[in-house]
C-alpha distance (Angstrom), angle and dihedral (degrees) to the residues before:
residue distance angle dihedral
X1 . . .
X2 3.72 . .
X3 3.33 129.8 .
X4 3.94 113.7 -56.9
X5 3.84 114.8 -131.8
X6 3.94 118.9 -161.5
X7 3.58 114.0 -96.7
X8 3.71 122.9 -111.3
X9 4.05 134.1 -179.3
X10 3.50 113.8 -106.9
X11 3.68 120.1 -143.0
X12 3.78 113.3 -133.2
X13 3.65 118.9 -138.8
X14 4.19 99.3 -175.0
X15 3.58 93.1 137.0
X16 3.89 94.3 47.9
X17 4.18 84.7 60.9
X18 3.72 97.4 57.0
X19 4.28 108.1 26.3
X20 3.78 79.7 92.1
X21 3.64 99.7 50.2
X22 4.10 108.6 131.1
X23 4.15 89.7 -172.4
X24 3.24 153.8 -1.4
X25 3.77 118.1 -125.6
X26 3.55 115.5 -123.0
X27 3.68 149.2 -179.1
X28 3.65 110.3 -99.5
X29 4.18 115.8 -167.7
X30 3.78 115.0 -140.1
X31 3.60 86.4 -120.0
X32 3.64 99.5 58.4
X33 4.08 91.3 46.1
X34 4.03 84.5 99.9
X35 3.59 89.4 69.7
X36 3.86 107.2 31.9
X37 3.84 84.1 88.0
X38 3.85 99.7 64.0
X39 3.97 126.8 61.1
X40 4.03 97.2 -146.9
X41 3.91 126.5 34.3
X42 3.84 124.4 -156.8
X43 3.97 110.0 -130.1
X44 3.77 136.1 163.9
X45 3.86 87.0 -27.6
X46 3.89 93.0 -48.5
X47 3.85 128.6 106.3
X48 3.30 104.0 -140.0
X49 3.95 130.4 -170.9
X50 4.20 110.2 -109.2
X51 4.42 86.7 -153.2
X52 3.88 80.3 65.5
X53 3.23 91.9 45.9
X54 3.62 100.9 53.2
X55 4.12 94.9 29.0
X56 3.95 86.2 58.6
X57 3.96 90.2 59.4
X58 4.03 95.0 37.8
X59 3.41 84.7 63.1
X60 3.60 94.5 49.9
X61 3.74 93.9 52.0
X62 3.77 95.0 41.2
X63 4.22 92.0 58.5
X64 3.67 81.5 36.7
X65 3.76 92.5 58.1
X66 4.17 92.0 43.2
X67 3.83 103.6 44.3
X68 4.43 101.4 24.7
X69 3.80 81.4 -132.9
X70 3.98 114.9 141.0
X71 3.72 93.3 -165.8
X72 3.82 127.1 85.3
X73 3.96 126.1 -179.5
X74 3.59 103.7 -135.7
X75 4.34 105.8 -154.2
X76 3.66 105.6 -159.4
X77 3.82 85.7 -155.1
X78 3.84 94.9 57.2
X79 4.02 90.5 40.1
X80 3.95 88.0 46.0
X81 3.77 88.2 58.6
X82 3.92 100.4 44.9
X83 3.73 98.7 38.5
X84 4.31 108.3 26.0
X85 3.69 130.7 -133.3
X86 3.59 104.1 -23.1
X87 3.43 98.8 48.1
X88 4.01 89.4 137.2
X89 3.36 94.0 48.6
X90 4.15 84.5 71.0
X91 3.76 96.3 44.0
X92 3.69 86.6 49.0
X93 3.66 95.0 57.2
X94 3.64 85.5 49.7
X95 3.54 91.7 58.8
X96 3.43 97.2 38.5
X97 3.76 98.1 51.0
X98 3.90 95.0 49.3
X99 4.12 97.1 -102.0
X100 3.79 97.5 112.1
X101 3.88 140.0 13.1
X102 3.59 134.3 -144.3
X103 3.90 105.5 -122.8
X104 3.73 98.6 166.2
X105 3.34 129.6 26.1
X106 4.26 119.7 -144.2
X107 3.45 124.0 -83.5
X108 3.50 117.2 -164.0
X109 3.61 116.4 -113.4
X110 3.91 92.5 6.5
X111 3.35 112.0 54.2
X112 3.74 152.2 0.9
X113 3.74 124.3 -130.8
X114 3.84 117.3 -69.2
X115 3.52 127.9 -137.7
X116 4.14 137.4 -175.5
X117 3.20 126.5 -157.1
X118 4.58 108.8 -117.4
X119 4.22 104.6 -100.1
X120 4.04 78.3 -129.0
X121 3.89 92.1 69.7
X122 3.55 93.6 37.0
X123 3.55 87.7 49.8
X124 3.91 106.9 35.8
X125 3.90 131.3 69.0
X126 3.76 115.1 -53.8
X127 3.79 121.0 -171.9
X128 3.89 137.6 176.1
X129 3.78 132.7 -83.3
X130 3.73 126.6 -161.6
X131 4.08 91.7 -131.9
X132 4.63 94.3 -164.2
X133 3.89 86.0 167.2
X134 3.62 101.1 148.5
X135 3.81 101.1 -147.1
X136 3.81 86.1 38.4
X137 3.98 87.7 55.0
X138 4.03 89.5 44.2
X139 3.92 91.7 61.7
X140 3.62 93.2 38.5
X141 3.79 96.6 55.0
X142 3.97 89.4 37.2
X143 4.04 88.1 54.4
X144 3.40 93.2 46.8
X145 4.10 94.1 51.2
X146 3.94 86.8 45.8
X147 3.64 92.3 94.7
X148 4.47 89.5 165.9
X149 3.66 93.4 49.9
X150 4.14 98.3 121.7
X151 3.67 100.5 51.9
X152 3.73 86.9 -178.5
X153 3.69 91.6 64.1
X154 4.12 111.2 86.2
X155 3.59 112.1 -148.7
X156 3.65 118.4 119.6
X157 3.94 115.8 -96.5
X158 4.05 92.6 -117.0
X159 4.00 94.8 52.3
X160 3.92 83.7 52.4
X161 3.72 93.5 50.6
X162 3.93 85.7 49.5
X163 3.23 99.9 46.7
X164 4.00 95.3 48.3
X165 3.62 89.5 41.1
X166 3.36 97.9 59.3
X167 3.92 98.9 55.1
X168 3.57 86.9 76.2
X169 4.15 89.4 71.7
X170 3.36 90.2 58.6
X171 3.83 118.0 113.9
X172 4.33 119.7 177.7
X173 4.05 127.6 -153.6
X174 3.95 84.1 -122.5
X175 4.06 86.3 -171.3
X176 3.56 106.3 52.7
X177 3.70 89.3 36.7
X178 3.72 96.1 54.0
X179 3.91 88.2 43.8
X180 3.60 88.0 51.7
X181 3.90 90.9 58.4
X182 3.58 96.3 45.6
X183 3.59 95.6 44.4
X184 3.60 98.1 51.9
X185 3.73 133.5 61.2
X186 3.95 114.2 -98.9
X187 3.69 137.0 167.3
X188 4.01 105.2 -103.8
X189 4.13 88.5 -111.4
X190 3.42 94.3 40.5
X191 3.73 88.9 50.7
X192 4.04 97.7 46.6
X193 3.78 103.6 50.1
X194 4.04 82.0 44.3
X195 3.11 94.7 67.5
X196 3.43 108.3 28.4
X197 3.74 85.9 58.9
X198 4.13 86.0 48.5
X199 3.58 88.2 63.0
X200 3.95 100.0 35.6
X201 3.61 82.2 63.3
X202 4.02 96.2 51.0
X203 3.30 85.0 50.7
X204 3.91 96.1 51.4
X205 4.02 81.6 -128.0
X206 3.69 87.6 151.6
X207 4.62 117.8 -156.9
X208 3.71 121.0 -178.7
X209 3.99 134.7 162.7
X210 4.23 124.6 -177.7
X211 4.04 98.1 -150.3
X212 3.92 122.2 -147.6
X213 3.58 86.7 -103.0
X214 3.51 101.3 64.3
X215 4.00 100.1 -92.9
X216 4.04 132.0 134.4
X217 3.47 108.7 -152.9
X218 3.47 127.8 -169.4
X219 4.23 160.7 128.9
X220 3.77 88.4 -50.7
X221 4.30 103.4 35.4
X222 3.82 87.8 68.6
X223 4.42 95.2 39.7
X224 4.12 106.6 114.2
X225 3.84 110.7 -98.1
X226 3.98 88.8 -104.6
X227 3.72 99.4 54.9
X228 4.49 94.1 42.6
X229 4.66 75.7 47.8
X230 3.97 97.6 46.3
X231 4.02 116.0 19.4
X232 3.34 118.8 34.6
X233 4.02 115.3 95.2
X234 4.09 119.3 -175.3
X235 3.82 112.7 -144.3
X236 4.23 82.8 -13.0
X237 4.10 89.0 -54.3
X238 3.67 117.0 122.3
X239 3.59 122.1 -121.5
X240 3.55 153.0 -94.7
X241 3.66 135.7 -168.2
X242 3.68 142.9 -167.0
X243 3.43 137.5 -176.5
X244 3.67 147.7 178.4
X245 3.66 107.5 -91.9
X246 4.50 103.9 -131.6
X247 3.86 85.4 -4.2
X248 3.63 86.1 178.5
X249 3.92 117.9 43.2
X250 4.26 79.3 37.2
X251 4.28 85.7 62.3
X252 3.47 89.8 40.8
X253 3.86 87.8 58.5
X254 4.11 89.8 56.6
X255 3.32 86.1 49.2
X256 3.54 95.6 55.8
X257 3.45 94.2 40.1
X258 4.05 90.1 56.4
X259 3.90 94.0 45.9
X260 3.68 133.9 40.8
X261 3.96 96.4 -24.2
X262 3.80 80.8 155.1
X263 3.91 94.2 79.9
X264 3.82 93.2 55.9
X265 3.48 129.0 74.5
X266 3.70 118.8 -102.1
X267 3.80 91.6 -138.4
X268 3.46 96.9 39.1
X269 4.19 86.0 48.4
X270 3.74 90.4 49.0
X271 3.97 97.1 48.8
X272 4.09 86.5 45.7
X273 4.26 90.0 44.4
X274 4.18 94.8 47.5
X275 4.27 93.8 37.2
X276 4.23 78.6 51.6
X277 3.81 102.9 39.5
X278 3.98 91.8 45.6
X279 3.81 97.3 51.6
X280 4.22 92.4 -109.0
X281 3.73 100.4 110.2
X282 3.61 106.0 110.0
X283 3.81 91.9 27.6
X284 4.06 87.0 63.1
X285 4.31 86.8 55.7
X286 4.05 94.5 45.2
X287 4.04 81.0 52.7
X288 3.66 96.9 51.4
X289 4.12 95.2 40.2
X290 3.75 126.8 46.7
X291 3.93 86.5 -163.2
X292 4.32 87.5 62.9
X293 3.88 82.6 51.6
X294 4.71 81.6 146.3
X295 3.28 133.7 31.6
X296 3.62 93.8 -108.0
X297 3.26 89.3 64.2
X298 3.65 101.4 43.7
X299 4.20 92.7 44.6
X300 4.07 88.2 56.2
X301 3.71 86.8 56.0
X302 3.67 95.5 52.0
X303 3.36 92.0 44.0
X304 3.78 92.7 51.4
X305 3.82 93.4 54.8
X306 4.13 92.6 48.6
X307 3.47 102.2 30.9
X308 4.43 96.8 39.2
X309 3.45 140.5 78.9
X310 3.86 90.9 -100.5
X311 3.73 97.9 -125.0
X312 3.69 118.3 162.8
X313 3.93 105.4 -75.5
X314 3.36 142.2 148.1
X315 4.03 92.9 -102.6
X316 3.75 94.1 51.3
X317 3.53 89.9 46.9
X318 3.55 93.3 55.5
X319 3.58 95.7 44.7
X320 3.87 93.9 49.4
X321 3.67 84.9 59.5
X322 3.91 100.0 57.4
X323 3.88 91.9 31.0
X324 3.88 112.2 20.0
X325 3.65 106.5 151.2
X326 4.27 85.7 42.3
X327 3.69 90.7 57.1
X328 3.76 95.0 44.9
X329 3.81 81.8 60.8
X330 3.60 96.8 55.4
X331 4.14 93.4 42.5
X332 3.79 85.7 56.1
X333 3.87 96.4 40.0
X334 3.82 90.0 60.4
X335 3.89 93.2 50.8
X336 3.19 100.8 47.3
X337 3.75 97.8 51.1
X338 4.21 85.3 36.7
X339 3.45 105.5 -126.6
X340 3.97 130.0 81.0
X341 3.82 86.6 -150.6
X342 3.49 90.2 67.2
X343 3.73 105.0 85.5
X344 3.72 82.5 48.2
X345 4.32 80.3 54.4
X346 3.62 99.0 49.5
X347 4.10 97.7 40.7
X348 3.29 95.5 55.1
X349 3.98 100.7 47.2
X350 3.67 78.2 49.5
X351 3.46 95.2 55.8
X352 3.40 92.5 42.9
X353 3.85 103.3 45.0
X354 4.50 82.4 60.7
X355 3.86 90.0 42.9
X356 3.73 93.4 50.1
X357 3.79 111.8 25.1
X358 4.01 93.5 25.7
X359 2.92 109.4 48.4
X360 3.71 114.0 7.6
X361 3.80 90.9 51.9
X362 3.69 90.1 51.8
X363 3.89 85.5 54.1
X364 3.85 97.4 50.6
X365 4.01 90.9 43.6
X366 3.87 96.1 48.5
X367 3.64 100.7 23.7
X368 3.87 116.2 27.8
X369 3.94 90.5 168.2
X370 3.41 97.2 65.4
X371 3.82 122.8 106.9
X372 3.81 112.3 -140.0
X373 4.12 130.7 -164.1
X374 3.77 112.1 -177.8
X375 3.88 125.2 -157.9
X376 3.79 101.8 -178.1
X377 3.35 107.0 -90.8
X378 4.09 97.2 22.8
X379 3.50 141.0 41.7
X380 3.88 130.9 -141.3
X381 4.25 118.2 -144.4
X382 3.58 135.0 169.2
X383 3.43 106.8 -78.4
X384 3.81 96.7 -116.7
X385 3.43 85.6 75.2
X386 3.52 101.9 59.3
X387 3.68 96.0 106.3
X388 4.31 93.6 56.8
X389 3.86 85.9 44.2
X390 3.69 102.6 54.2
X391 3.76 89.0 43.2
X392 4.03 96.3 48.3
X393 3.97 94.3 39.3
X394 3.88 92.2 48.2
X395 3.61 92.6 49.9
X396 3.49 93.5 49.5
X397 4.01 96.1 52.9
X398 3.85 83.9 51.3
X399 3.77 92.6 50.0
X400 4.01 92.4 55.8
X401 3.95 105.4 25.4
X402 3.98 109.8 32.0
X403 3.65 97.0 60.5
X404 3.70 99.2 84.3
């Protein structure tokens, strides 16, 4: 291990990095463009704010972009608070001007009304807009300094701070990133919230979200493998980054191992345990199936056997065959705990909890210097560091995986 330095608190300045803030950079629909130039609105005998307007359907598009759902509950309680009184009054111009539908209506004591965003916004042209609303910019800068706001979420107060903290040293090659995108061929979604997050971050316009499952999201977990590999610099370093290789069939082995490891066979365990722990997981399926010919390819099938509802497919068929009594484990982990999702669940804190406790803690304790940017199941450093990384990250899969 390298050399050890003594440990000292950091203060956190997170608030310093954003009381300046002007804006907040937001998605701007080709259809509201008309309006983007004009502070107030007239509208069914209201005069209504345009930022509110436009920061109601950035929002949209942004959880759009994370989760590829098309349906948003819409609390009038929460949208009371953050936009006033006449909070319908900008959902109804929504509606009315062919930016949102109404798919559900509310039900009392089950749900609030749901909304979708049109396929014609999702689909057209969608630009930027400078949103300088000062109560707007009040709650932004306030949810960005409220570091505890998921209580449900378990890591430790002081990683958070860390972790949000050092964002801010993040710098991106805006122009090769951006010629990256438009060079190469993208999905339209995939290809919006890239680059809007390429340009959040070159404009230090900073986004974050802990999930309930143990997950920090942010500008740089969405950013296309290329762009996290080749343009981002901390304090004007370049970068390194490490991962865990088949992060999740290698936590679904622990979790085997901790459960009913009796109903799987040993051999069959051990071939799925080394092919996992030496990196050659998905390479073993792409050998076995001309239609996994990449990694891509083999990855979504994986994921659609742990992560699905298990029906009778051609993917679960094809991964019963290589790993039967492995995939009767995970049909019968999701009904007894109820949900299919909840592999998904339990992988992910798992993945997390090593991320964030392992190996991140270890960091901050030995290495308080050193800038961190975590993408779930890998972390990017300076690449001087390289060296202390590779030796603290290894050691920690060791620690948790090559006991048994």
């Amino acid at each position: 291990m390298p050399k050890v330095v003594e440990f000292k608190e950091r203060k956190f300045s997170i608030s310093d990095k954003v009381k300046k803030k002007k804006y907040s950079l937001q998605f701007l629909p080709e259809a509201l463009e008309p309006i983007s130039t004009e502070t107030y609105i007239q509208y069914k005998n209201a005069r209504i704010k345009t930022a509110y307007i436009i920061d109601i359907i950035h929002n949209l598009l942004l959880k759009y972009y994370f989760k590829k759902d098309n349906n948003f509950n819409l609390s009038s309680i929460i949208l009371k608070e953050k936009y006033g009184d006449k909070y319908n009054y900008y959902i109804s111009y929504l509606v009315d001007n062919d930016i949102i539908s109404l798919v559900r209506n509310h039900q009392k004591g089950k749900n609030a009304r749901v909304y979708s965003i049109n396929k014609h916004i999702i689909n057209g042209n969608i630009n930027r807009y400078k949103n300088a609303d000062r109560v707007l910019l009040k709650k932004y800068r306030a949810a960005i300094c409220n570091i505890d706001n998921n209580q449900t979420n378990n890591i430790d107060t002081n990683i958070r701070k860390k972790l949000i903290n050092d964002l801010f040293h993040v710098d991106i090659d805006i122009s090769k990133s951006i010629f990256y995108l438009d060079n190469t061929s993208q999905d339209n979604d995939i290809y919006n919230k890239n680059k809007y997050s390429v340009e959040c971050i070159n404009d230090s316009h900073i986004f974050y979200h802990f999930c309930d499952y143990g997950r920090l999201h942010t500008n740089f977990t969405i950013l296309k493998s290329f762009i996290r590999k080749n343009c981002l610099l901390i304090d004007g370093k370049e970068t390194f980054e490490k991962d865990i290789s088949n992060s999740q069939p290698l936590f679904l082995c622990k979790l085997i191992y901790e459960n009913d490891i009796h109903i799987v066979d040993r051999k069959e365990f051990d071939l799925f345990k080394t092919l996992t722990l030496n990196g050659n997981f998905y390479k073993y399926i792409m050998d076995r199936f001309p239609i996994y010919s990449e990694k891509k390819l083999a990855k979504e099938m994986v994921y659609k056997v742990f992560f699905g509802k298990n029906y009778k497919n051609k993917d679960s068929d094809n991964f019963l065959k290589l790993f039967p009594t492995i995939y009767n484990f995970i049909r019968l982990y999701k009904i007894e705990m109820g949900d299919y999702r909840s592999l998904s669940h339990y992988l992910q804190r798992s993945e997390s909890n090593f991320i964030f406790k392992q190996v991140v803690k270890t960091i901050m304790d030995l290495y308080p210097e050193i800038k961190v940017i975590t993408i779930h199941d890998s972390i990017i450093v300076p690449i001087q560091y390289r060296e202390i990384i590779e030796v603290i990250f290894d050691k920690k899969i060791k620690e948790e995986f090559y006991f048994f």
